[in-house]
Every structure is written in structure tokens, then in C-alpha cells.
N, C-alpha and C positions, 0 to 999 in steps of 0.2 A: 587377181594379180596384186601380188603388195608393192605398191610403189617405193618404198626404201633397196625390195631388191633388185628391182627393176633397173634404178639407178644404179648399184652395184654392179650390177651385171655388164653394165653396160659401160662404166669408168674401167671395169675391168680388160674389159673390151676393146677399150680404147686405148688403153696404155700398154696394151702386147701389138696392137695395132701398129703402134708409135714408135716401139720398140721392132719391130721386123721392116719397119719404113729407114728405122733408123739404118739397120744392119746393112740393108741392101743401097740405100743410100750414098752412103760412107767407104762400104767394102769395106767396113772393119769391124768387128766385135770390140774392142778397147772398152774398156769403160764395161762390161758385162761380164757378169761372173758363170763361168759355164757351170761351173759347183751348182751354185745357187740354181739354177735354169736348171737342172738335172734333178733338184731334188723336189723342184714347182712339179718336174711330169712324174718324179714319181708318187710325190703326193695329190696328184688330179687322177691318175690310175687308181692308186688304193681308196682314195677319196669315193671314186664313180665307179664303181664295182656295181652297185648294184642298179646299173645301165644296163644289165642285162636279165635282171628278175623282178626288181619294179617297177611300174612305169606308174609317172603320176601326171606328166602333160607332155606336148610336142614342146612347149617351150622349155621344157627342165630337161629332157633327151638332148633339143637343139644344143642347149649351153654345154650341156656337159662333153656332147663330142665336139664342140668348137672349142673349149678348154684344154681339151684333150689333145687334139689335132694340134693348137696352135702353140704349146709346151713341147710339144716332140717335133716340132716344126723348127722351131728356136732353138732348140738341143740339136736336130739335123744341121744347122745351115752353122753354128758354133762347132759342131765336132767334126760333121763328113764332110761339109763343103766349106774348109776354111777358106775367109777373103781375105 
């Protein structure tokens, strides 16, 4: 495991974290670009495509559907469930 992406991974982690704490928090989006957030899932989609024909560990599977998930989570609660 390379520790530079380890950390990566996990500042990455933290700051969608921070940012859906924020949303539900607040009951507001302000300050968040739904554009932007719309084009983070669709670049973590085309990105992890190939989540489904190579595998190379449980931990690179894990991040990539927690990327995944938590991009179209943020796109969810910005678009379908405005606060």
C-alpha cells in the first residue's frame, strides 16, 4: 500500500465527508456548484469503468464504489431532494 495514496484517499474522503455534513447541516446547497458535482460523478463513472473487469484489491474496489456512491449522493440531495 503506497502511503501518499493512502493519504489521498482519504483527504478525499474527508472533504465529501465535510461537504454532505455541510449540506444536511445548513439545509442548504449555497455555496456548491451542482455543475461541478455533476461532472465529479460523471468523471468517477467513466473514471471506474473498469470496476467491473479488473480487480486489483478490496481496497481499490472499496474507494472506488465509495467515490462513486458518494458523487451521486451529492448530485442526489443537490438535485432530487432540494433543502
Amino acid at each position: 500500500m503506497n502511503i501518499f495514496r493512502l493519504a489521498g484517499d482519504m483527504t478525499h474522503l474527508v472533504s465529501i465527508l465535510v461537504l454532505l455534513l455541510k449540506i444536511y447541516a445548513t439545509k442548504s446547497c449555497s455555496g456548491v456548484s451542482r455543475k461541478t458535482q455533476e461532472l465529479y460523478a460523471i468523471v468517477f463513472l467513466a473514471r471506474y469503468l473498469d470496476l467491473f473487469t479488473d480487480f486489483i484489491s478490496v481496497y481499490n474496489s472499496f474507494m472506488k464504489v465509495v467515490f462513486i456512491a458518494s458523487s451521486l449522493a451529492i448530485v442526489w440531495c443537490m438535485r432530487v431532494h432540494p433543502m
